[in-house]
Biopython code that builds the backbone (N, CA, C, O; Angstrom):
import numpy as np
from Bio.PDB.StructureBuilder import StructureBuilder

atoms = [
    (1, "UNK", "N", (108.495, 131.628, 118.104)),
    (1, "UNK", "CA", (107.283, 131.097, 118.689)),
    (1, "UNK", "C", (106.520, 132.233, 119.356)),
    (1, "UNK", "O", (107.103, 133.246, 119.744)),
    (2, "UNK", "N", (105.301, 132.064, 119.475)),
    (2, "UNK", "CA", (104.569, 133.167, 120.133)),
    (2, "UNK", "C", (104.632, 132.640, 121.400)),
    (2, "UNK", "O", (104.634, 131.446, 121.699)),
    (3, "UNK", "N", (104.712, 134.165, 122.564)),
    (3, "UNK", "CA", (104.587, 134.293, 123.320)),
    (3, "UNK", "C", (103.204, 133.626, 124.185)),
    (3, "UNK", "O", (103.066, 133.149, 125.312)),
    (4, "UNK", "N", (102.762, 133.743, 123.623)),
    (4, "UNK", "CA", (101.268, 133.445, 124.165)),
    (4, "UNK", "C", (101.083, 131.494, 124.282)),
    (4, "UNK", "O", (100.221, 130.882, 124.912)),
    (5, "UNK", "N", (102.055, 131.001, 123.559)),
    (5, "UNK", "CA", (102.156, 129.658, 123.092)),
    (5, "UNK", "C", (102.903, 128.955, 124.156)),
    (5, "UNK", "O", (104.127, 129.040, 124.057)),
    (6, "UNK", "N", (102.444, 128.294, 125.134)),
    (6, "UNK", "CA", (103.575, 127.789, 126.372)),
    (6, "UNK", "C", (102.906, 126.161, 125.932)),
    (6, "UNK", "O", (103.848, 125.369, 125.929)),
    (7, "UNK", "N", (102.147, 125.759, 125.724)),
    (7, "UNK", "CA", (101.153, 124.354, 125.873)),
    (7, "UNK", "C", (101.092, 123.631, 124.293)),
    (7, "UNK", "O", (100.689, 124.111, 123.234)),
    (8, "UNK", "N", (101.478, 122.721, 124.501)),
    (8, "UNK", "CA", (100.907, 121.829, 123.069)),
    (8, "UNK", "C", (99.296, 122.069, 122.685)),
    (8, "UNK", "O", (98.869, 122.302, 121.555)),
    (9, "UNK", "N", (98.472, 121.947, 123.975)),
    (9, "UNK", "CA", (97.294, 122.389, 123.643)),
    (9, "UNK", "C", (97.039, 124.082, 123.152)),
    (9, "UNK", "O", (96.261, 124.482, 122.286)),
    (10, "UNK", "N", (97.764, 124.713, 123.826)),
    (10, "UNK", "CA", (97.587, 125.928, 123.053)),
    (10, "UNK", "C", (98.153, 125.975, 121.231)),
    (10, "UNK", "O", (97.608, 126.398, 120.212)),
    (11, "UNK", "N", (99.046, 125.532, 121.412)),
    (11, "UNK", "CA", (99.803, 125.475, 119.986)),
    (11, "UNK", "C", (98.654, 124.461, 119.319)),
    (11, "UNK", "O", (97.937, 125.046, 118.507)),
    (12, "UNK", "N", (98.458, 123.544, 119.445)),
    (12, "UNK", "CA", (96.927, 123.251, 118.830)),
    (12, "UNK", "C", (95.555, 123.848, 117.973)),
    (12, "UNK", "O", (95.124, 123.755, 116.823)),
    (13, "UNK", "N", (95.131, 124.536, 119.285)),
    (13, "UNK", "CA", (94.157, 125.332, 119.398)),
    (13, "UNK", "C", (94.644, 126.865, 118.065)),
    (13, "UNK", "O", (93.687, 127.449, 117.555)),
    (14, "UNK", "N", (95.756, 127.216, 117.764)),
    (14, "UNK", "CA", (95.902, 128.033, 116.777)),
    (14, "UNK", "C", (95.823, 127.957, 115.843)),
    (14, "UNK", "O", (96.312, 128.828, 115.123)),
    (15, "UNK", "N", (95.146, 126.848, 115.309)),
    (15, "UNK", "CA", (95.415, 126.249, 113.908)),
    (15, "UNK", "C", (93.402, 126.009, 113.612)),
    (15, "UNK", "O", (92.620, 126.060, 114.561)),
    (16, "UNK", "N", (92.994, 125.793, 112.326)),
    (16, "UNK", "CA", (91.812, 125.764, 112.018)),
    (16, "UNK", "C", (91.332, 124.412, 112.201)),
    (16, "UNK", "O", (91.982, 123.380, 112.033)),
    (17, "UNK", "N", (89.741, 124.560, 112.677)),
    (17, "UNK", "CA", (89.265, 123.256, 113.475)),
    (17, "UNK", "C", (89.777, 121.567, 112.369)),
    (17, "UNK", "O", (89.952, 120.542, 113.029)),
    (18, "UNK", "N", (89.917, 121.500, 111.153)),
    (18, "UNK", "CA", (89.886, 120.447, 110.348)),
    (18, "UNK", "C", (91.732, 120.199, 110.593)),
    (18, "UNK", "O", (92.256, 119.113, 110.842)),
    (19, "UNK", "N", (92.363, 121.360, 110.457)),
    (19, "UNK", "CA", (93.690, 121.113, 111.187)),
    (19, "UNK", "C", (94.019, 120.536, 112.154)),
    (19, "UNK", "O", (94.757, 119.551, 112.106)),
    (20, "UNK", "N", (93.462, 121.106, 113.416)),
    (20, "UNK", "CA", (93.392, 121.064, 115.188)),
    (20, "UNK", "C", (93.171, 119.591, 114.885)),
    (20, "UNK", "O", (94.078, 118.915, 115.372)),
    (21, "UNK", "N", (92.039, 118.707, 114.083)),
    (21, "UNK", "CA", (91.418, 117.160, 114.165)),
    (21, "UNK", "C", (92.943, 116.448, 114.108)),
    (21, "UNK", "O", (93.379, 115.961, 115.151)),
    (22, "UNK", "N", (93.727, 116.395, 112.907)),
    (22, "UNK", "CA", (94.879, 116.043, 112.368)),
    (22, "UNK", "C", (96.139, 116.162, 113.718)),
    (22, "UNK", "O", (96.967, 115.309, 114.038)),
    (23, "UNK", "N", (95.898, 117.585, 114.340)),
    (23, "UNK", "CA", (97.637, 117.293, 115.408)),
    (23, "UNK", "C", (96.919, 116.476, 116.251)),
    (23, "UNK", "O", (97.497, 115.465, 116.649)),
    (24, "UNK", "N", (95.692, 116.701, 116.649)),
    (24, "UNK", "CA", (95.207, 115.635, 117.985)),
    (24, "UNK", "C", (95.472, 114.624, 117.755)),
    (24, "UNK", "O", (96.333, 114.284, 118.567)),
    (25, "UNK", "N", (95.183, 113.599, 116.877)),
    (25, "UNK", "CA", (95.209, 112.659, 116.389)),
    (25, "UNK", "C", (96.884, 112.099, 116.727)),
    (25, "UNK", "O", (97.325, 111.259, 117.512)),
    (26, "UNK", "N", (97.665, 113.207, 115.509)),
    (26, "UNK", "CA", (99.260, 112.964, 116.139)),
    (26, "UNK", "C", (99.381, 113.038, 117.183)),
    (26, "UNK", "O", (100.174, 112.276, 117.736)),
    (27, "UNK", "N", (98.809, 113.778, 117.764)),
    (27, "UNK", "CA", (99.212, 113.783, 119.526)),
    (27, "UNK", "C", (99.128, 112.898, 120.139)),
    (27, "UNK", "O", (100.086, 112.387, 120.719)),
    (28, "UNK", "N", (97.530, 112.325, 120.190)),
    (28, "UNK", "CA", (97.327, 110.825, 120.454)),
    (28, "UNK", "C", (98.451, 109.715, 120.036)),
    (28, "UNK", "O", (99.052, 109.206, 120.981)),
    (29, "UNK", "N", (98.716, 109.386, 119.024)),
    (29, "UNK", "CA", (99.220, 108.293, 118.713)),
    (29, "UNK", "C", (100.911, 108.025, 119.005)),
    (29, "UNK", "O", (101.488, 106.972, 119.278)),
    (30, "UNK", "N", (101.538, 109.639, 118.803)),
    (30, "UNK", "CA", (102.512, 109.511, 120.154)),
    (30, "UNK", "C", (102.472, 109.314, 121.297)),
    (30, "UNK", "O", (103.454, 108.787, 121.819)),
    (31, "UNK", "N", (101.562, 109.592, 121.930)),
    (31, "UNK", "CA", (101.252, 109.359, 123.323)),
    (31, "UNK", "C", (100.915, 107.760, 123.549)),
    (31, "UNK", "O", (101.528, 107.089, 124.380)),
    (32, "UNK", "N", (99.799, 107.196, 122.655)),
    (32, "UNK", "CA", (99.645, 105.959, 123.248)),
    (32, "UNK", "C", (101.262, 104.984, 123.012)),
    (32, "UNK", "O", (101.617, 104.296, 123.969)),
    (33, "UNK", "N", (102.065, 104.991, 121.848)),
    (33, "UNK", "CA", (103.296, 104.981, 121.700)),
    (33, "UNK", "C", (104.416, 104.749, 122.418)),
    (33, "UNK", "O", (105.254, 103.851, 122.349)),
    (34, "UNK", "N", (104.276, 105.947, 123.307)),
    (34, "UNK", "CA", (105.389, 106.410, 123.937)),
    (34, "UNK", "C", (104.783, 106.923, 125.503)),
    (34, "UNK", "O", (104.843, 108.125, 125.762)),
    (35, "UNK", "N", (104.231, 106.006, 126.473)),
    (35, "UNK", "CA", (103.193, 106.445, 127.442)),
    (35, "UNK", "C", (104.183, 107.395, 128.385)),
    (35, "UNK", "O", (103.859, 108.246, 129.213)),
    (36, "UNK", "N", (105.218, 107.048, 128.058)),
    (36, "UNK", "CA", (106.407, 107.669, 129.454)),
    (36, "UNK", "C", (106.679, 109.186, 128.838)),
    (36, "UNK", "O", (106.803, 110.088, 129.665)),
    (37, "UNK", "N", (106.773, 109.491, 127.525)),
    (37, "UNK", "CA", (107.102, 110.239, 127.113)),
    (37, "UNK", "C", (106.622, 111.730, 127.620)),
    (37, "UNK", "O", (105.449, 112.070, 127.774)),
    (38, "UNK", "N", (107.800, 112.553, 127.847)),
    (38, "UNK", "CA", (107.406, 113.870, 128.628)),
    (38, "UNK", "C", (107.233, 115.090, 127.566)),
    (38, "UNK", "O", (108.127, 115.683, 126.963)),
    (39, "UNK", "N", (105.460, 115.350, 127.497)),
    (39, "UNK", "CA", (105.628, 116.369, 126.495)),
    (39, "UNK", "C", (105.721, 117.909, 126.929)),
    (39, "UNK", "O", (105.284, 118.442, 127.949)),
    (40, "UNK", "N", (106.530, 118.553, 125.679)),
    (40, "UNK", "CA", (106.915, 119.810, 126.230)),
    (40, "UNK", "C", (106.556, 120.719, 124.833)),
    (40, "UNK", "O", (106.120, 120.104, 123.860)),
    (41, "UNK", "N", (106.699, 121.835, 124.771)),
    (41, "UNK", "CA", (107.041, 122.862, 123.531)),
    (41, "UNK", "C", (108.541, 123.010, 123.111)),
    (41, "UNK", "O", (109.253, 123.414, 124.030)),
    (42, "UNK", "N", (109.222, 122.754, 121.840)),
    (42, "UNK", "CA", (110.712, 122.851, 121.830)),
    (42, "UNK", "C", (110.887, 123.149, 120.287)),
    (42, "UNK", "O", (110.388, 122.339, 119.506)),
    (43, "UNK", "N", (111.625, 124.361, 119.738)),
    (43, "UNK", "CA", (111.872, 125.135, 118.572)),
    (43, "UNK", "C", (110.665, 124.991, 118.015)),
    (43, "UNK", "O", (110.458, 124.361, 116.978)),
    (44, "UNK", "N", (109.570, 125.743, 118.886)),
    (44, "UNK", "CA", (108.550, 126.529, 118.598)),
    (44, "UNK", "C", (107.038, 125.726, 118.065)),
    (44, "UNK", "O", (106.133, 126.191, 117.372)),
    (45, "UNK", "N", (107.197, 124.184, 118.762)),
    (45, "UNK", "CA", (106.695, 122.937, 118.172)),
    (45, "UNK", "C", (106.127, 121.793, 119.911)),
    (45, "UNK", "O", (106.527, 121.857, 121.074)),
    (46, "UNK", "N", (105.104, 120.910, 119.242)),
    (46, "UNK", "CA", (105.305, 120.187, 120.302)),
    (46, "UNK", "C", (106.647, 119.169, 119.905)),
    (46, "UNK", "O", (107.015, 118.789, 118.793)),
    (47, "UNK", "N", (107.268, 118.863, 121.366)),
    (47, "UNK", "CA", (108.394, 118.258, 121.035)),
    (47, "UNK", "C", (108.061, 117.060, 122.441)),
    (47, "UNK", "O", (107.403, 117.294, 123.454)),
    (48, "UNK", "N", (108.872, 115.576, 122.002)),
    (48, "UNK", "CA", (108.361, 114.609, 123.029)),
    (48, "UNK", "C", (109.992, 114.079, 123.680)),
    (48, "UNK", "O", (110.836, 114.067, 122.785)),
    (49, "UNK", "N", (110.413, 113.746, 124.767)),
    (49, "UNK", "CA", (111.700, 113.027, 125.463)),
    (49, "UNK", "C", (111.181, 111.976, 125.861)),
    (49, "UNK", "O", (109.965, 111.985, 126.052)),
    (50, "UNK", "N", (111.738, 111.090, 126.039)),
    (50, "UNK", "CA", (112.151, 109.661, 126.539)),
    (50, "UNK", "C", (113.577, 109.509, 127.124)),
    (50, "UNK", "O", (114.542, 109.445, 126.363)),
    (51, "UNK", "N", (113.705, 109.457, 128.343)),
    (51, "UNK", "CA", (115.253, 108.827, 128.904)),
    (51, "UNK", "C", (116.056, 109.932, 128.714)),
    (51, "UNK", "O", (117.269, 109.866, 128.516)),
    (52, "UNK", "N", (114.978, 111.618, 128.805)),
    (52, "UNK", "CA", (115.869, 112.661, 128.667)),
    (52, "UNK", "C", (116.604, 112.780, 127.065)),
    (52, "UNK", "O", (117.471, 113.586, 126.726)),
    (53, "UNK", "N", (116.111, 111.965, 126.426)),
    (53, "UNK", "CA", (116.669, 112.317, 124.963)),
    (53, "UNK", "C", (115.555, 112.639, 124.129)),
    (53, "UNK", "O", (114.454, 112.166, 124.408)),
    (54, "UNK", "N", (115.716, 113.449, 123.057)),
    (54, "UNK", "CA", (114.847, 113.618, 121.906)),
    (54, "UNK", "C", (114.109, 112.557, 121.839)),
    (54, "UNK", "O", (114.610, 111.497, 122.216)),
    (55, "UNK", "N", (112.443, 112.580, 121.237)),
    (55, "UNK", "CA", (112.258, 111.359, 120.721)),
    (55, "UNK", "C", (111.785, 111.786, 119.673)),
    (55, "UNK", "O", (112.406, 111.391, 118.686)),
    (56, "UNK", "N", (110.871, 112.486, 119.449)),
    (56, "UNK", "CA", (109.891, 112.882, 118.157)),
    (56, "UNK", "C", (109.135, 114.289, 118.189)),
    (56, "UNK", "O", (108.528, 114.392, 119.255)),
    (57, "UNK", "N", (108.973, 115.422, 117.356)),
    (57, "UNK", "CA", (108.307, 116.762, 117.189)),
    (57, "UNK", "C", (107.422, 116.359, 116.210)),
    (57, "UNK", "O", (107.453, 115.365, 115.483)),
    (58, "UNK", "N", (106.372, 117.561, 116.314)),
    (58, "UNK", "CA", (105.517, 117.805, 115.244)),
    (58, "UNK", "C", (104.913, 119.097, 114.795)),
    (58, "UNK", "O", (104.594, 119.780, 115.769)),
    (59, "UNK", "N", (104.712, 119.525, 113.925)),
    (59, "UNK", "CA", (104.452, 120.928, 113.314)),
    (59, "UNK", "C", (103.521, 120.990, 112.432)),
    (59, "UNK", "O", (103.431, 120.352, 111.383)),
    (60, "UNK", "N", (102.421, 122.217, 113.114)),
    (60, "UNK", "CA", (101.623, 122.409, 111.323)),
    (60, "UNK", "C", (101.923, 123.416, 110.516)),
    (60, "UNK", "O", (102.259, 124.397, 111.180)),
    (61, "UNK", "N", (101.944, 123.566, 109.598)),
    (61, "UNK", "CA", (101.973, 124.427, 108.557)),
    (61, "UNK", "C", (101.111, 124.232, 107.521)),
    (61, "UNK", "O", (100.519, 123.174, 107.310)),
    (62, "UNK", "N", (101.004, 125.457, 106.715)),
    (62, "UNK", "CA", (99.888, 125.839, 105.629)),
    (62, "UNK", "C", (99.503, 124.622, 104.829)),
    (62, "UNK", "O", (98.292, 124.495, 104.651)),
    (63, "UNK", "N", (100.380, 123.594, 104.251)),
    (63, "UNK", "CA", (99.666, 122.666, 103.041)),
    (63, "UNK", "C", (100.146, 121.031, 103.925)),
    (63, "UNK", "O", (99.611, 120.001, 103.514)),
    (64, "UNK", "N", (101.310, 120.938, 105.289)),
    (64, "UNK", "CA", (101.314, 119.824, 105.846)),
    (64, "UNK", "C", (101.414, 119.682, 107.091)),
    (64, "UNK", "O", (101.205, 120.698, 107.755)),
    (65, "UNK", "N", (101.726, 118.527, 107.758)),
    (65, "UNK", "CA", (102.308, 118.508, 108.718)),
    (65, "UNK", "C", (103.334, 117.817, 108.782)),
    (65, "UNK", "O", (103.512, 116.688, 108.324)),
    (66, "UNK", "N", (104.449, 118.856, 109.683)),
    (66, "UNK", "CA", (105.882, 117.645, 109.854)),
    (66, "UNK", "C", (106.094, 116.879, 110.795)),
    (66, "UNK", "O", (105.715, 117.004, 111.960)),
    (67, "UNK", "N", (106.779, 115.958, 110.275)),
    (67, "UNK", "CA", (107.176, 115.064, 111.846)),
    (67, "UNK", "C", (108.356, 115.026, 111.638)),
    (67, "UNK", "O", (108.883, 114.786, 110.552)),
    (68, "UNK", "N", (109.122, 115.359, 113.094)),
    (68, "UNK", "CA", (110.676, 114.491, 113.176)),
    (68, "UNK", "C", (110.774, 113.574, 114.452)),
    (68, "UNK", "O", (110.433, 113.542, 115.635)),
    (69, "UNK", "N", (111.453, 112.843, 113.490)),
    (69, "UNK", "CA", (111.613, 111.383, 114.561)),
    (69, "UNK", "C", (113.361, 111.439, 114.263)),
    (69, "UNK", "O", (113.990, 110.429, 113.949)),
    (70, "UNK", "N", (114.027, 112.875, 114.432)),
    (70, "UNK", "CA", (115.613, 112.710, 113.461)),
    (70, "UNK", "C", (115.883, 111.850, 112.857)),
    (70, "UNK", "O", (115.124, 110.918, 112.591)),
    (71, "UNK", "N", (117.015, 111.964, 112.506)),
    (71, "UNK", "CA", (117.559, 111.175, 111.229)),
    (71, "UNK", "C", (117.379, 109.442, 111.409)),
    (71, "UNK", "O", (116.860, 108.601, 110.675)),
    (72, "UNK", "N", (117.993, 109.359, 112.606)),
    (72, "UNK", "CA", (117.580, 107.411, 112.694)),
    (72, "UNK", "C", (116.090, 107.030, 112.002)),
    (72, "UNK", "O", (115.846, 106.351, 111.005)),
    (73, "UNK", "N", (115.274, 107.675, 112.846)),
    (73, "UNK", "CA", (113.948, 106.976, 112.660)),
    (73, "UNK", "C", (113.384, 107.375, 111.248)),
    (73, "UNK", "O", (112.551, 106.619, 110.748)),
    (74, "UNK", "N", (113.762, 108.476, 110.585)),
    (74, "UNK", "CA", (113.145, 108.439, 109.191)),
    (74, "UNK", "C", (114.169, 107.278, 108.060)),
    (74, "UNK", "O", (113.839, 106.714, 107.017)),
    (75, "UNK", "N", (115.686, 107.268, 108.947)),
    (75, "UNK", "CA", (116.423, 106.505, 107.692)),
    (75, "UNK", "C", (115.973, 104.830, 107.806)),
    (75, "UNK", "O", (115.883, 104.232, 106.733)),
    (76, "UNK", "N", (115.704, 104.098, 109.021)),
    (76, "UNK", "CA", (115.265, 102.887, 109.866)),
    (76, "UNK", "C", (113.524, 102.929, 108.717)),
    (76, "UNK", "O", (113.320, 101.802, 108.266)),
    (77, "UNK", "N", (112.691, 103.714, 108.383)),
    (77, "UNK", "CA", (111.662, 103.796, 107.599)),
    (77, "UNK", "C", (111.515, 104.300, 106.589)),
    (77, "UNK", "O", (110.399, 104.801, 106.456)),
    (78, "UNK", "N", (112.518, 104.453, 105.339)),
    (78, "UNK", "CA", (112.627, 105.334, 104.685)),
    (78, "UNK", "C", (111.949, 105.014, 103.070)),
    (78, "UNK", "O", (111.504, 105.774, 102.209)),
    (79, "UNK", "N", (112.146, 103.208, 103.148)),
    (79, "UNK", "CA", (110.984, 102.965, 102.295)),
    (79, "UNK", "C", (109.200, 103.035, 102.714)),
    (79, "UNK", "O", (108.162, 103.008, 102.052)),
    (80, "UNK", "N", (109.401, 103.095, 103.574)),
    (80, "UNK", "CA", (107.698, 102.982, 104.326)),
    (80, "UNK", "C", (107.546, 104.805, 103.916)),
    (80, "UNK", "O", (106.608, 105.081, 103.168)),
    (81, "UNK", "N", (108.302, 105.791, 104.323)),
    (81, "UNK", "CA", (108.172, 107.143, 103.858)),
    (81, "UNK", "C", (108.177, 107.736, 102.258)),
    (81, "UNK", "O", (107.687, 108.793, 101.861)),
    (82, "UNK", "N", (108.650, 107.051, 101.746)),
    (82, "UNK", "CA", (109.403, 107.185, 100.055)),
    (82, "UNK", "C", (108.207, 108.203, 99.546)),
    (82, "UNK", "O", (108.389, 109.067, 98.688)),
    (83, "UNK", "N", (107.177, 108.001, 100.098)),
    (83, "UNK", "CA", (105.970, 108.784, 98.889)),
    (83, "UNK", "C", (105.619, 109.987, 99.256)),
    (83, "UNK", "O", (104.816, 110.757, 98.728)),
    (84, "UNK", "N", (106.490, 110.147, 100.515)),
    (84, "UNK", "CA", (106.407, 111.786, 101.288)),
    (84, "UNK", "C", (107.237, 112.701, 101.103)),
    (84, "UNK", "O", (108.362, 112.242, 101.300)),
    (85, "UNK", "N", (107.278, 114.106, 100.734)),
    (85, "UNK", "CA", (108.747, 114.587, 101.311)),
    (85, "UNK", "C", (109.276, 114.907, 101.781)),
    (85, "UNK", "O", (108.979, 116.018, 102.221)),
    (86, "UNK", "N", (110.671, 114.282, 102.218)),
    (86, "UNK", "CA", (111.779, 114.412, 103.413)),
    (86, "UNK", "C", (112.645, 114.730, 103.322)),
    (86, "UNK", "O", (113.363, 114.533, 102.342)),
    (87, "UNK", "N", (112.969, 115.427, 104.429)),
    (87, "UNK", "CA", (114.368, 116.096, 104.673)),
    (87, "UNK", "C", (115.284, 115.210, 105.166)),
    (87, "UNK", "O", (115.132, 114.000, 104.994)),
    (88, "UNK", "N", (116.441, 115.776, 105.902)),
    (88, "UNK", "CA", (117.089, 114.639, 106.763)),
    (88, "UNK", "C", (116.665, 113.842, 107.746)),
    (88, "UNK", "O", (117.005, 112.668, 107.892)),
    (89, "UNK", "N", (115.743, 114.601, 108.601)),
    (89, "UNK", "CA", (115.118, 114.128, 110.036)),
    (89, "UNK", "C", (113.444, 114.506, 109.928)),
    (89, "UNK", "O", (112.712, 114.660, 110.905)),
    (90, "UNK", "N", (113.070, 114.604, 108.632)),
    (90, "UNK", "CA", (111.783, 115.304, 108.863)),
    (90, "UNK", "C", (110.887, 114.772, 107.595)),
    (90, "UNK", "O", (111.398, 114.514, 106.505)),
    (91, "UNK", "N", (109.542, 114.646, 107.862)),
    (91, "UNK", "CA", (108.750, 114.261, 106.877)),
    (91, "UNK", "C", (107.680, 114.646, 106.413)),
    (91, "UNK", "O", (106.743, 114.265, 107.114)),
    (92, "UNK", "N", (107.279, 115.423, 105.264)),
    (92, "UNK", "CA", (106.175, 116.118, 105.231)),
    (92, "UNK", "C", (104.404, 115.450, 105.179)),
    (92, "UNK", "O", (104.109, 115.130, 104.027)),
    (93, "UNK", "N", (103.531, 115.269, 105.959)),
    (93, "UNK", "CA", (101.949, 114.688, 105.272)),
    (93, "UNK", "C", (101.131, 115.366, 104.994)),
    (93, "UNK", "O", (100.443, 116.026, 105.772)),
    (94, "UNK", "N", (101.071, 115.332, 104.037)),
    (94, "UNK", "CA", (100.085, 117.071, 103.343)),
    (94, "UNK", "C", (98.482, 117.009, 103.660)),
    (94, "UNK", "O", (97.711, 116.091, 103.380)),
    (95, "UNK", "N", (98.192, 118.264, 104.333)),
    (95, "UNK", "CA", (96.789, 118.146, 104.731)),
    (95, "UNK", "C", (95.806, 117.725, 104.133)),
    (95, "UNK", "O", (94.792, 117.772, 104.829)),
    (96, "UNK", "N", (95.586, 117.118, 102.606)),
    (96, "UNK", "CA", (95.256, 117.195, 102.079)),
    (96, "UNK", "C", (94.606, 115.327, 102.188)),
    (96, "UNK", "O", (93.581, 114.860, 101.693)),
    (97, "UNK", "N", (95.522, 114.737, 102.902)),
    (97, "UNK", "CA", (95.431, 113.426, 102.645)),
    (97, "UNK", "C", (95.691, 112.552, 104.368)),
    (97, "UNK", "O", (96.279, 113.100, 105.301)),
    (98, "UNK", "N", (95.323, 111.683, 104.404)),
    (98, "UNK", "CA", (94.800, 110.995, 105.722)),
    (98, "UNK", "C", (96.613, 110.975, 106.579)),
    (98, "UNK", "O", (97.620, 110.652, 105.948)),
    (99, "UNK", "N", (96.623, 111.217, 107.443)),
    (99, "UNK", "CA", (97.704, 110.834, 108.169)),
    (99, "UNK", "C", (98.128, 109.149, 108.584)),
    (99, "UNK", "O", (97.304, 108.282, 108.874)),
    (100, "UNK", "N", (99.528, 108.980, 108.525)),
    (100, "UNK", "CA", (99.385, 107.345, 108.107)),
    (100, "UNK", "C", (99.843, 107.063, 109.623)),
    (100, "UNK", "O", (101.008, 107.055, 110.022)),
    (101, "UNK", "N", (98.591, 106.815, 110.445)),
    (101, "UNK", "CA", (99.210, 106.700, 111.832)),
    (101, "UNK", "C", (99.688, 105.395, 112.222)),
    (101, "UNK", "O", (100.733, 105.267, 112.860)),
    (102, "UNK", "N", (98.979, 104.436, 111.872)),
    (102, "UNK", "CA", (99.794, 103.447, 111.959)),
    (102, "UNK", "C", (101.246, 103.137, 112.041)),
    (102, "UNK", "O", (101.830, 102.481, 112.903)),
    (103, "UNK", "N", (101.867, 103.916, 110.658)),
    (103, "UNK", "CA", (103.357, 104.148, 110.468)),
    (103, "UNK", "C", (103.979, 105.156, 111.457)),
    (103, "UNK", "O", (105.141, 105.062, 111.852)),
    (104, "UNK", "N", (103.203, 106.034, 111.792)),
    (104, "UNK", "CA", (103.678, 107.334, 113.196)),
    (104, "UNK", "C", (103.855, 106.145, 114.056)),
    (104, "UNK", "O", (104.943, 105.663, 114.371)),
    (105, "UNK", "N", (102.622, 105.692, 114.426)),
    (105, "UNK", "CA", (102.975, 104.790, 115.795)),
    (105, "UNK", "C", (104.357, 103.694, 115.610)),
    (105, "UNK", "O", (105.106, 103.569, 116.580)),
    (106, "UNK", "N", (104.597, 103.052, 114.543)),
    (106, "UNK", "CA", (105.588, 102.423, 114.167)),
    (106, "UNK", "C", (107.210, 103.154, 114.727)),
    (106, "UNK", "O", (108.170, 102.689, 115.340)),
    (107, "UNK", "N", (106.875, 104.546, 114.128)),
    (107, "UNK", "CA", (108.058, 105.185, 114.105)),
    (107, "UNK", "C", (108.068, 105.363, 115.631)),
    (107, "UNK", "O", (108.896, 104.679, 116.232)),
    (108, "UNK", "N", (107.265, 106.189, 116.365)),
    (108, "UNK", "CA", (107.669, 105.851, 117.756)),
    (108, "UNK", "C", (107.715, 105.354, 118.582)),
    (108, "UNK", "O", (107.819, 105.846, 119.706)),
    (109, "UNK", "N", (107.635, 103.880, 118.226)),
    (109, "UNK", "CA", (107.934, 102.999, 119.130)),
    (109, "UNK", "C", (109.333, 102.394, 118.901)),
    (109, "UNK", "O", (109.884, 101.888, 119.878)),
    (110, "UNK", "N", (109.940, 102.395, 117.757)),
    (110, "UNK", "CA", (111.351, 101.797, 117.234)),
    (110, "UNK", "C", (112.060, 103.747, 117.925)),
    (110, "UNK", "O", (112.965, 103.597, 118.746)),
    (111, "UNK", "N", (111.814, 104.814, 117.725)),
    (111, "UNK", "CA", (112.294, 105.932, 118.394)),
    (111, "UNK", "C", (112.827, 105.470, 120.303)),
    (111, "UNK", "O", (113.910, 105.409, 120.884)),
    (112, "UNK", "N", (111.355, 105.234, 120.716)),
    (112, "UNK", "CA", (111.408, 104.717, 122.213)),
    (112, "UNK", "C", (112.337, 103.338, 122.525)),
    (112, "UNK", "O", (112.661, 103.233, 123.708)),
    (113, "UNK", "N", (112.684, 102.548, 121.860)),
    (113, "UNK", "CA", (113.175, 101.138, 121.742)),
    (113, "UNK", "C", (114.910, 102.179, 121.961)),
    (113, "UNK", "O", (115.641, 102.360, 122.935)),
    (114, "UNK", "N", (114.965, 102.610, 120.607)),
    (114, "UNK", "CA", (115.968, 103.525, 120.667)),
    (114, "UNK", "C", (117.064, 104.427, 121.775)),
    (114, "UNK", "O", (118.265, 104.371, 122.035)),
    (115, "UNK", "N", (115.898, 105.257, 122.231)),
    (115, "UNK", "CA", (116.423, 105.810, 123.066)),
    (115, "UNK", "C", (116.439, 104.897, 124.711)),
    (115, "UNK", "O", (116.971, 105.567, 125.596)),
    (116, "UNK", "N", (116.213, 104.282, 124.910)),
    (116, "UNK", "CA", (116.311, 103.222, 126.380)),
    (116, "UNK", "C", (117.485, 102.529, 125.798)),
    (116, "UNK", "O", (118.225, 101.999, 126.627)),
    (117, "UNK", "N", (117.955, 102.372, 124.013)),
    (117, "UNK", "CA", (119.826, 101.751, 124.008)),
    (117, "UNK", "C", (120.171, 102.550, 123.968)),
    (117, "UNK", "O", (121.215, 102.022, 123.585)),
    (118, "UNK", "N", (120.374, 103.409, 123.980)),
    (118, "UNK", "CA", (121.666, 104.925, 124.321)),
    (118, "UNK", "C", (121.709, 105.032, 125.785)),
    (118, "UNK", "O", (122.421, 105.882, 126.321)),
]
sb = StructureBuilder()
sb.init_structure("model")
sb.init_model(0)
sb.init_chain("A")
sb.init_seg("    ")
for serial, (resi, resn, name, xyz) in enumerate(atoms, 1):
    if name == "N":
        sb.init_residue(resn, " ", resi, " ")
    sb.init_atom(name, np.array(xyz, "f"), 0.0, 1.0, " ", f" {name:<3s}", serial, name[0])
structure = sb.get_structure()
């Protein structure tokens, strides 16, 4: 991670303005989501806690953006994801095409449900 990078808003702000539209957006919709949720920077990403546990990251890169909601929350949605591609805990939405926030917000709210049963 760069040095210079302490803030989700900074980590934002590094990316090109039609990009920057896309994490806000994610940013937003975790947030309205997950209102308690404490955001921080974590493996070089914005990263969100609930109840002191993981809840959900996000990342841009050159052709997408990732989300992890780890392994529960992508396997708990994995037909709703099927047309994306995923890793174990991670899901790619290629810049290319609308972000499906609806389903983000889905995912972190069954994430938040989650972590308050542990």
């Amino acid at each position: 991670m760069d040095k210079e990078i302490q803030t989700v808003d900074d980590y934002i702000a590094g990316f090109p303005e039609e990009i920057q539209g896309k994490l806000k957006s994610l940013r937003q919709t975790i947030k309205e989501n997950a209102p308690a949720a404490i955001e921080s920077m974590a493996y070089g990403m914005p990263a969100y806690k609930t109840n002191n546990k993981p809840l959900v990251y996000f990342g841009g890169f050159d052709r997408h953006i990732g989300f992890y909601a780890t392994p529960t929350g992508h396997e708990k949605f994995k037909d709703k994801l099927s047309g994306y591609i995923q890793g174990k805990g991670s899901v790619q939405f290629p810049l290319d095409a609308s972000l499906p926030l609806d389903l983000i917000a889905e995912i972190v709210r069954f994430r938040v449900t989650e972590n308050q049963q542990k």
